[in-house]
N, C-alpha and C positions, 0 to 999 in steps of 0.2 A: 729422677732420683729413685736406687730401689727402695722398697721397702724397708731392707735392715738401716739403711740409711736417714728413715724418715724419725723424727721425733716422736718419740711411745708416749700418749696420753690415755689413763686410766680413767675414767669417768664414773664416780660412785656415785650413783643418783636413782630414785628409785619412782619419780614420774615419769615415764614413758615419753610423752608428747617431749620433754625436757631433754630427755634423752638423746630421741631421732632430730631434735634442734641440734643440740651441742654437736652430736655426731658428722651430721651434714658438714656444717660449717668447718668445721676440723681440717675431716677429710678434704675440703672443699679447698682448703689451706696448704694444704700438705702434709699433716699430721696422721700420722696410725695409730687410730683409735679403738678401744675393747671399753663392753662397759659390765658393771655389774651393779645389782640391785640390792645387795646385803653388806654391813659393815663386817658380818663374820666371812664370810666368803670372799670380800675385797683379800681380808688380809692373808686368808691364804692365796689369791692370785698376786697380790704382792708376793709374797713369799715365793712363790713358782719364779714368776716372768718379775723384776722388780722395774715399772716405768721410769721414764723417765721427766714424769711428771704428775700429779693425782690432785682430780678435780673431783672434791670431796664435799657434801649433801650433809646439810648439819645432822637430819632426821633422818634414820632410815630405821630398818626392821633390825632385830637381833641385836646389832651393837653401832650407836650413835656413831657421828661423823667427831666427835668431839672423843670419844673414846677411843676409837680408830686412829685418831690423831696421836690422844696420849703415848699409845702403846709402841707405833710406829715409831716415834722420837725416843722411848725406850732402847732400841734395837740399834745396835750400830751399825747395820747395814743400811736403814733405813733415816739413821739420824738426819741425815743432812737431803731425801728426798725433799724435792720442790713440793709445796702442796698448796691448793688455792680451795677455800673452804666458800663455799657456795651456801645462802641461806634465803630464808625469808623474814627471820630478824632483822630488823635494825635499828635497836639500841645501841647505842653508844657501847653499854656493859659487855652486852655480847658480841661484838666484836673486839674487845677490847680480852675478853674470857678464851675466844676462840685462837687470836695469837699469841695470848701468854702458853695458852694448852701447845700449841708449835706450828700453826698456820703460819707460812711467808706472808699469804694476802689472803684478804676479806671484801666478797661479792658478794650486797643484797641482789632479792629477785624482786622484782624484773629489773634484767638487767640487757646494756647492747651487746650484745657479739660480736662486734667489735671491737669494743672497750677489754672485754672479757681477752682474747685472741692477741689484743695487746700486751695484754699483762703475763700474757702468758710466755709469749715472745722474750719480755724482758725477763723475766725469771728464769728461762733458759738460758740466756746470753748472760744472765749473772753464775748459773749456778754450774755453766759450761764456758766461762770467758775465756779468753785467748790467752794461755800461759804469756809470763812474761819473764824473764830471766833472771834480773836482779832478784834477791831475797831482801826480803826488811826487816826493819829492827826497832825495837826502842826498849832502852831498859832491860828488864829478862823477858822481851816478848819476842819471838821473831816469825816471820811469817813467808814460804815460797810460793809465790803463786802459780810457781810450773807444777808441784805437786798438793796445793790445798793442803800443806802440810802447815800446819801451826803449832808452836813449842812455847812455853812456859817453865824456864827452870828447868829445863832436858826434859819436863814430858807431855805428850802428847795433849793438844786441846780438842774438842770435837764439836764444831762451830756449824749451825744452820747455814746455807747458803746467804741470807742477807746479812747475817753476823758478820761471813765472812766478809762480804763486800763492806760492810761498815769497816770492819778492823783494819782493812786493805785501805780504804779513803784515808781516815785517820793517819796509819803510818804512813800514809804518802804526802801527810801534811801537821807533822808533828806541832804541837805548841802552839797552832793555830786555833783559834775558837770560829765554831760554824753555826747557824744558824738551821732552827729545825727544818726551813726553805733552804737550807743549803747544803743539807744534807739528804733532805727530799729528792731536789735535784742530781746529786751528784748519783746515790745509790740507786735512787726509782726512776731516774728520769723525768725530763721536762714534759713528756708527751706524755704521763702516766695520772693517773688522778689520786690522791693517799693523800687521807685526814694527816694532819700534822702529828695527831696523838698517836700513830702508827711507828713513827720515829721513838717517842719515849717507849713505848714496850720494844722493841726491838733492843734499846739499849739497855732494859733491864735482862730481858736476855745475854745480849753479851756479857755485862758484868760480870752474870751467874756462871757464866762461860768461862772466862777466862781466870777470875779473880778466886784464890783458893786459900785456904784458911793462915793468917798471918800477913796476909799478900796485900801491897798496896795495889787501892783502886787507879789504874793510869788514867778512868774514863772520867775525866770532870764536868758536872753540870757548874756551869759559870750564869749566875742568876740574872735572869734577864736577858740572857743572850744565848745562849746555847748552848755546844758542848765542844769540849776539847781533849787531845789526847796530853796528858800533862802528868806530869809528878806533883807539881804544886799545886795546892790547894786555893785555888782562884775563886769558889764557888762566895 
């Protein structure tokens, strides 16, 4: 595979030894990896070259992993980059702070490299999946998966990568209610590891996503059992 071919991982991390880890194994993968050691300097190398993926260090110098974050999901060129936020937290709170802020996924350290390389695999194949031709629909929502384009009422939605893949399960099983294991499974995969509570913020992102002022919620939490893409109120 050439180079232009191989998958661009950014790597914002600003321990060294951490670094020449991440790096190896990457490479080691097939991945083309660049790294940088400042949240202000990530964002102009985003800005230059924008990856196609960023493995993102809660703490750095200059400007936080968590602010980097914020700003990036600002930016519409950047809204919908993959990011996997790397920490030595693990509270509950903050990992919970780190995906509201716009992380797809949350890695304490020490962590395997394998697990890590997994996840990252999937988040590419979600956030790069194989067009499919039908467009979908429910209600004023519709969604083509050949061009990541999602409409609400004629205008434009702009959905994170897992949102997307949420919104896409959903329409592909309207009226149905899933379970937070079933929806674990369908969007993250069986082989993947993600707390259950990963699911509820994700879906309060979509909501925020999709849902605009006067708008009925299609996304139902149904008490006790999970959630479903509905008009009626099941909860």
């Amino acid at each position: 595979m050439s180079e232009s071919n191989k998958p661009y991982v950014l790597i914002v991390e600003d321990e060294a030894p951490l670094v020449t880890l991440l790096r190896y194994n990457l490479e080691k993968q097939g991945f083309r990896v660049d790294d940088v050691g400042d949240g202000g300097e990530a964002l102009t190398r985003i800005t230059e070259t924008p990856p196609d993926l960023l493995l993102l260090d809660w703490m750095l110098p200059t400007m936080s992993g968590i602010e980097l974050c914020r700003q990036l999901r600002r930016r519409p060129a950047t809204r919908t980059l993959p990011i996997i936020m790397l920490t030595a937290r693990a509270e509950e709170q903050d990992a919970v702070r780190g995906l509201d802020t716009g992380a797809d996924d949350y890695i304490t350290k020490p962590f395997s490299t394998e697990a890590l390389i997994a996840r990252i695999r999937a988040l590419l194949r979600r956030s790069g999946s194989v067009p499919q031709k039908n467009k979908l629909s429910f209600h004023d929502i519709s969604l083509d998966p050949a061009s990541h384009r999602v409409l609400r009422n004629g205008r434009t939605l702009h959905l994170g990568p897992t949102e997307f893949r949420l919104l896409e399960f959903f329409l592909r099983h309207p009226k149905r209610v899933f379970s937070r294991e079933d929806v674990l499974n369908a969007v993250w995969g069986r082989d993947i590891h993600v707390e259950p509570r990963t699911v509820d913020v994700h879906i309060r992102r979509l909501r925020k996503a999709i849902n605009g002022p006067g708008e009925i919620d299609v996304v139902r939490t149904v008490r006790a059992a999970g959630y479903a893409l509905d008009l009626e109120d099941i909860a």
